[in-house]
C-alpha positions as CSV (number, residue, x, y, z in Angstrom):
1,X,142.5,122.2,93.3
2,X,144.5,122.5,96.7
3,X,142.7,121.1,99.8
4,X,142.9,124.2,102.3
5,X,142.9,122.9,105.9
6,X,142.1,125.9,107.4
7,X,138.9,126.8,104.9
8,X,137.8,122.8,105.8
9,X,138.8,122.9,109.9
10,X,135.1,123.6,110.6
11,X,133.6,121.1,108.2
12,X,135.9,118.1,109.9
13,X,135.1,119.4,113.4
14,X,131.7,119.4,112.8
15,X,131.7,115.8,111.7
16,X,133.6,114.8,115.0
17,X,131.0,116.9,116.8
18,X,128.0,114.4,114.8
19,X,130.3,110.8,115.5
20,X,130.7,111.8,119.2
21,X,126.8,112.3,119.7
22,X,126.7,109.0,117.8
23,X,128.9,107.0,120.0
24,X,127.5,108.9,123.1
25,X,123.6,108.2,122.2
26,X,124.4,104.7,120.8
27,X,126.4,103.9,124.0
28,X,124.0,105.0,126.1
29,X,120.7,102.9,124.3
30,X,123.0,100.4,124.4
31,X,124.6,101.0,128.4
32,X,120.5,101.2,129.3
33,X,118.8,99.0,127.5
34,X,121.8,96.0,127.4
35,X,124.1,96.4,129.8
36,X,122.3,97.1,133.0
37,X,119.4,94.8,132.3
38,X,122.3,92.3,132.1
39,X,124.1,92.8,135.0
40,X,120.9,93.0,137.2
41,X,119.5,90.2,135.5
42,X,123.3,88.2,136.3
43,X,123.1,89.3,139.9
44,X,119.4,88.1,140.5
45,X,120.7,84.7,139.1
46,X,123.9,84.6,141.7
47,X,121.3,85.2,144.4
48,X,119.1,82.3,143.0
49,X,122.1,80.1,143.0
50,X,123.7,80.7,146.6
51,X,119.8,80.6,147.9
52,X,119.2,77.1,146.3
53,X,122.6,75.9,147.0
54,X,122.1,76.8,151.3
55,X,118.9,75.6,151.1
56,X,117.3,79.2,152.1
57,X,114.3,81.0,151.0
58,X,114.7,82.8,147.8
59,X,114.3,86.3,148.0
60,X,112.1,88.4,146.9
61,X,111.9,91.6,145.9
62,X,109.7,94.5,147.2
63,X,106.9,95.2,144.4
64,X,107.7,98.9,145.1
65,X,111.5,98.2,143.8
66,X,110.2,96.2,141.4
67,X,107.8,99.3,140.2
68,X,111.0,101.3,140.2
69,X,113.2,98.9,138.1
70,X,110.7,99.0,135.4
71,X,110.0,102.7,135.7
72,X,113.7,102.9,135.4
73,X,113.8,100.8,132.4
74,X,110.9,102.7,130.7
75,X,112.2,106.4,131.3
76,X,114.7,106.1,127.9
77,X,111.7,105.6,126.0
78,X,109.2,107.7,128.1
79,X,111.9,110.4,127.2
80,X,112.7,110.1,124.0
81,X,108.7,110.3,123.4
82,X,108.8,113.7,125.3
83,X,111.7,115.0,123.6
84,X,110.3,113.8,119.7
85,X,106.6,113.9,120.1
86,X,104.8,115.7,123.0
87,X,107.1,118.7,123.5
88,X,107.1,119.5,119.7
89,X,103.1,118.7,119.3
90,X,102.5,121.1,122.2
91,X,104.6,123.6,120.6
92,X,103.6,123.2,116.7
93,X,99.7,123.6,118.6
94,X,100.7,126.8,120.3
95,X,102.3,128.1,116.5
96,X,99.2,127.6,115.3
97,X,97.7,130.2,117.1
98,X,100.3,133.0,116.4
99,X,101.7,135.1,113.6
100,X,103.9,134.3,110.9
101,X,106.9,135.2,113.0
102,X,105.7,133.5,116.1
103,X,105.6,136.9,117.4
104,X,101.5,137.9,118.4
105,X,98.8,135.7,118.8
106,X,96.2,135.3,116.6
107,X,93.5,133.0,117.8
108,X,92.0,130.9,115.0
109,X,92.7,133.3,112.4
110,X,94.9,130.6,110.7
111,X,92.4,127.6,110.9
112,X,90.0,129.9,109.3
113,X,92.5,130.8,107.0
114,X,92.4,127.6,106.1
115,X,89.2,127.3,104.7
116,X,88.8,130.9,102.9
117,X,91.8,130.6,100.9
118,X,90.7,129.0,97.5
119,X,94.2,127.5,97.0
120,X,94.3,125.6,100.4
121,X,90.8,124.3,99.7
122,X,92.2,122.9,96.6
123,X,94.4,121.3,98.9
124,X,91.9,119.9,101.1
125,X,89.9,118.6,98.7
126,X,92.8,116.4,96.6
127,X,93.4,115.0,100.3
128,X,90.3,113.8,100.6
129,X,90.3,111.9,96.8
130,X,93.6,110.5,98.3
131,X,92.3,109.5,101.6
132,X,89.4,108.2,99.8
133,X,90.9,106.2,96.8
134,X,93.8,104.5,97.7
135,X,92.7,102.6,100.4
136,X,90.0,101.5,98.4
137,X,91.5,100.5,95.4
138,X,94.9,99.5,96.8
139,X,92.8,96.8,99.4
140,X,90.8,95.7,96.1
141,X,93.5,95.1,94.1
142,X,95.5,93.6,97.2
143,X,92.7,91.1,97.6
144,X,91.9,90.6,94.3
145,X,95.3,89.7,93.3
146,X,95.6,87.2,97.0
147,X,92.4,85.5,96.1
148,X,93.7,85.1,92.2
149,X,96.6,83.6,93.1
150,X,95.8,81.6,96.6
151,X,97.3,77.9,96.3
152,X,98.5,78.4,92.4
153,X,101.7,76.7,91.1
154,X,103.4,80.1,90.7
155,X,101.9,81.6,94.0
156,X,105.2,82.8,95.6
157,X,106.7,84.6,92.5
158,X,103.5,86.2,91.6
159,X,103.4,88.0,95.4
160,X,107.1,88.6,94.8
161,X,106.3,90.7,91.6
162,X,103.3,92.8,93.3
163,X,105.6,92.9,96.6
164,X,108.4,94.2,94.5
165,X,107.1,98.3,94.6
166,X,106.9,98.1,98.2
167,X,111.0,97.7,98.5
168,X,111.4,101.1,96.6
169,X,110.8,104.6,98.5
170,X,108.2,106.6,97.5
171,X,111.0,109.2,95.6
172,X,112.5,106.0,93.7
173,X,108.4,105.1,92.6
174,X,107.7,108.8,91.9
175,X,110.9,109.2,89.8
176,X,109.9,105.7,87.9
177,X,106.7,107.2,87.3
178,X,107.5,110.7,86.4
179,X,109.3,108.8,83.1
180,X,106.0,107.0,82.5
181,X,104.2,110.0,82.5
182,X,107.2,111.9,80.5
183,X,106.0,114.6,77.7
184,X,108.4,115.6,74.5
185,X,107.3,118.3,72.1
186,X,105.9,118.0,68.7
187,X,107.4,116.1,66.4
188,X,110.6,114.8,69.2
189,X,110.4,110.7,70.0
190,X,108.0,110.4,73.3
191,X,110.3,108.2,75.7
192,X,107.0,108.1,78.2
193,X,105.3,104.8,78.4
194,X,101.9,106.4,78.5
195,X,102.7,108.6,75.5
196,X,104.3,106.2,73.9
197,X,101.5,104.1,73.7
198,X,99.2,107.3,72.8
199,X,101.3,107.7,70.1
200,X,101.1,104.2,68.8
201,X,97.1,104.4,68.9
202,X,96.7,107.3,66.5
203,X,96.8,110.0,69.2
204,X,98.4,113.4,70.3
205,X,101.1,113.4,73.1
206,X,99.6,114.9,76.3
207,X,101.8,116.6,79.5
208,X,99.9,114.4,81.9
209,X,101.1,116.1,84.7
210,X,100.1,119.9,84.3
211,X,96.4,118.7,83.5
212,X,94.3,118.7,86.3
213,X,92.5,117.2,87.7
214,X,93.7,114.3,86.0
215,X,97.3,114.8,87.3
216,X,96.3,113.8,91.1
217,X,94.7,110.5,89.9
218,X,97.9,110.1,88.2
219,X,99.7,110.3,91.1
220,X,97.4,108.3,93.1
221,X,98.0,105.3,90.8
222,X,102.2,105.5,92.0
223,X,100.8,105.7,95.7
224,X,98.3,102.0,94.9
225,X,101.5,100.4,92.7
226,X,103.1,100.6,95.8
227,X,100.7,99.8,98.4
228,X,98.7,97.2,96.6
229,X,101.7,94.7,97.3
230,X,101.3,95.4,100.9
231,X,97.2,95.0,101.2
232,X,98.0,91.8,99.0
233,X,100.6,90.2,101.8
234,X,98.6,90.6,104.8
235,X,95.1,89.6,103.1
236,X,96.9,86.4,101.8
237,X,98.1,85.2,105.5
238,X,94.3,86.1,106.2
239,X,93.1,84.3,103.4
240,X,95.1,81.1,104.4
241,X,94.2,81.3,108.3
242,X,90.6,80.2,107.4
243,X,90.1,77.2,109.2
244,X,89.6,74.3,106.3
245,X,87.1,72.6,107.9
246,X,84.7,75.5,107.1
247,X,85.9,76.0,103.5
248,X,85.6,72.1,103.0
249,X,81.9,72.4,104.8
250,X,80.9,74.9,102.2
251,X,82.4,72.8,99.2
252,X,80.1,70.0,100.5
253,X,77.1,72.3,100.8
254,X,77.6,73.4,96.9
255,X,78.7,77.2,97.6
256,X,79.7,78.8,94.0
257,X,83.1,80.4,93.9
258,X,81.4,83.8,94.4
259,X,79.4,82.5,97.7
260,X,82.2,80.8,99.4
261,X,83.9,84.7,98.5
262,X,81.3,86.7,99.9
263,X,79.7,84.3,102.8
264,X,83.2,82.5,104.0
265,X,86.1,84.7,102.8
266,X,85.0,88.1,103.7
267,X,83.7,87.3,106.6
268,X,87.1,85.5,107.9
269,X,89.2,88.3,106.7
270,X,87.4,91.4,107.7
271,X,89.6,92.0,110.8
272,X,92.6,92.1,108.4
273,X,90.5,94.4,105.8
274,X,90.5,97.1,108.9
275,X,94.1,96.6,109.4
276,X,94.8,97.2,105.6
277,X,92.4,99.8,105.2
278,X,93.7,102.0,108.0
279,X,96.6,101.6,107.9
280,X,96.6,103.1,104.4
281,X,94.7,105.5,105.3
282,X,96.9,106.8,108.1
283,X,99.6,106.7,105.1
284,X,97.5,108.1,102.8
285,X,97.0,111.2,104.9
286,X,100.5,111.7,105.6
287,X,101.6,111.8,101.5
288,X,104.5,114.0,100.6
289,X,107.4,112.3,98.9
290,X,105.2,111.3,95.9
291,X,103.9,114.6,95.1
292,X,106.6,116.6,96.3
293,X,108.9,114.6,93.8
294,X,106.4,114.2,91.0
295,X,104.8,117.8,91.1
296,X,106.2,119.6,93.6
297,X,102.9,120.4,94.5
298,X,102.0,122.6,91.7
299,X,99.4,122.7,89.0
300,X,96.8,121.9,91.8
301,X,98.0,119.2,92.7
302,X,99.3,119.7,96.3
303,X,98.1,117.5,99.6
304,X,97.9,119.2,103.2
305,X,101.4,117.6,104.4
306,X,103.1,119.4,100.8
307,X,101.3,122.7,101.9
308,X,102.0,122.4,105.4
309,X,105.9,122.2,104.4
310,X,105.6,124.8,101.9
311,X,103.8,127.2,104.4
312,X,106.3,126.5,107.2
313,X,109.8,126.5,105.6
314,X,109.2,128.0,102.4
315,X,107.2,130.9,102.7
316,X,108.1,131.6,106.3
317,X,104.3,131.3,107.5
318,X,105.0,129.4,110.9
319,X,101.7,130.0,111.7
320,X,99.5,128.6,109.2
321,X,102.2,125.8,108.7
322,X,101.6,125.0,112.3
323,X,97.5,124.8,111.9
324,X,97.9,122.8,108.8
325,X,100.5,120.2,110.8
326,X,97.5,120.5,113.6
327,X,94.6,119.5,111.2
328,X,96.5,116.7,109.5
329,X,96.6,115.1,113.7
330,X,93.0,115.9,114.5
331,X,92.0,114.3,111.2
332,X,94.2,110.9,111.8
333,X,93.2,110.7,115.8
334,X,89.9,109.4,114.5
335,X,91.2,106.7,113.0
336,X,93.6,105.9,115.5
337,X,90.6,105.9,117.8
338,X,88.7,103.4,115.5
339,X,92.0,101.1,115.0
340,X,92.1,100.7,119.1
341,X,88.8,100.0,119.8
342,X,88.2,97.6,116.8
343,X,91.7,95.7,117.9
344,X,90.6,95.9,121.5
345,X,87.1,94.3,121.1
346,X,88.9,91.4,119.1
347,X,91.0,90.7,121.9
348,X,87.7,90.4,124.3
349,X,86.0,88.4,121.2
């Protein structure tokens, strides 16, 4: 096959088009968040030199100037916050109140839309069992798994293997999985794990992943493989921060395993148990690479992030794509709310 120059001339110039907004953005980070700094923070030094050298006052700079040096310093970010987050929130809220084709205004039909349309219920509803399981289940396996193997021989290999998932991507996990899970007909060789070891037990080959509602357990279980690891990490640095002068204290007052777990551990660690458990909630809510690349959101099994793509770029409904995108940030600014506070009265504490 010939290469045809002309038929490609748009292809290359369009690359040159994406490395020049490379080099220009990544020159000018780097012009505003290296270069300047450094050459003000060189010339401040000169002038602290030749003042110390005469013997003169140092000088000082105006706290207005220095108001508008660190305004100056904070407007990259302040914009790029503007530009990525606030203009498109505002705008994704305003889509929410209009037609499919951003056209006429609608008011709240599309929130109410929302919960009259049986198959976005469904969708609702398998959020919440997300929201609702895997934080629990991926914290109690994190912990149960920290405690197990707190000051054992094999300690760091045995957090290397649960840590392991978290280096994967949720597509890489879901692909893993969807072999797991894998169904062949009648009579064929199942190459599935699960099915394989159905099979071995006397019993019939199932398609795990069109049966609901079993399927959306199934594909919470890939979301705790990979999150356990990560609830493990920080409850084990939690876990070893107890002072041990109050574990030894309890050992001389006779506490049982399970008492020094429930009156000394928990206790310690239930600042990091918020962390870990919003955290993953925040994630939780946001799901879409595991059940886009599992199920692709089908055989009820979708999640409000799935839908809200599918409404907006799918099946051109800006609208109700918009409300969705809208719900999904008024149900995480809760927890947000409750992450602040709870971080902000340990710093007073």
């Amino acid at each position: 096959m010939e290469f045809d120059w002309l038929e490609e001339q748009p292809k290359f110039f369009m690359l040159g088009y994406g490395l020049l907004a490379f080099v220009v953005v990544v020159g000018g980070l780097l012009l505003l968040l290296d270069v300047v700094p450094s050459w003000f923070a060189r010339r401040r030094e000169a002038q602290l030199v030749a003042a110390s050298a005469s013997g003169a006052a140092l000088p000082r700079r105006p706290k207005q100037r220095e108001g508008l040096f660190a305004l100056f310093f904070l407007l990259p970010t302040l914009l790029l916050l503007g530009v990525g987050l606030v203009v498109p929130a505002i705008r994704t809220t305003l889509l929410s109140f209009m037609d499919a084709g951003s056209n006429d205004w609608v008011g709240l039909r599309n929130y109410g839309w929302m919960f009259s349309e049986d198959s976005i219920v469904r969708v609702l509803i398998n959020t919440l069992i997300w929201v609702l399981l895997v934080p629990l289940v991926a914290t109690s396996f994190g912990l149960l798994y920290a405690v197990m193997v707190d000051k054992a021989r094999f300690e760091a290999i045995a957090k290397s293997l649960i840590f392991l998932p978290m280096a994967i991507s949720f597509v890489g996990a879901s692909i893993i999985w969807k072999f797991v899970y894998a169904y062949r007909g009648d009579g064929q060789e199942q190459i599935g794990l699960l099915n394989q070891i159905v099979v071995s037990l006397g019993g019939e080959p199932k398609q795990w992943l069109l049966e609901s509602p079993l399927n959306t357990f199934l594909l919470i279980v890939i979301m705790v493989w990979i999150q356990a690891g990560f609830a493990m990490v920080v409850l084990s640095a939690a876990i070893k921060a107890i002072p041990a002068d109050i574990v030894e204290a309890a050992r001389l007052d006779g506490v049982s395993p399970w008492q020094m777990f429930w009156q000394i551990t928990m206790p310690s660690i239930r600042p990091a148990l918020i962390v870990v458990v919003v955290t993953l909630s925040i994630a939780t809510l946001k799901v879409f690479d595991i059940v886009r690349t599992a199920t692709n959101g089908n055989y009820d099994t979708s999640v409000i992030a799935n839908e809200m793509y599918n409404q907006a770029f799918r099946y051109g409904q800006n609208g109700q794509g918009s409300a969705l995108a809208v719900f999904l940030f008024i149900l995480v600014i809760p927890i947000v709310i409750y992450q602040i506070r709870n971080l902000r009265q340990q710093r007073e504490g």
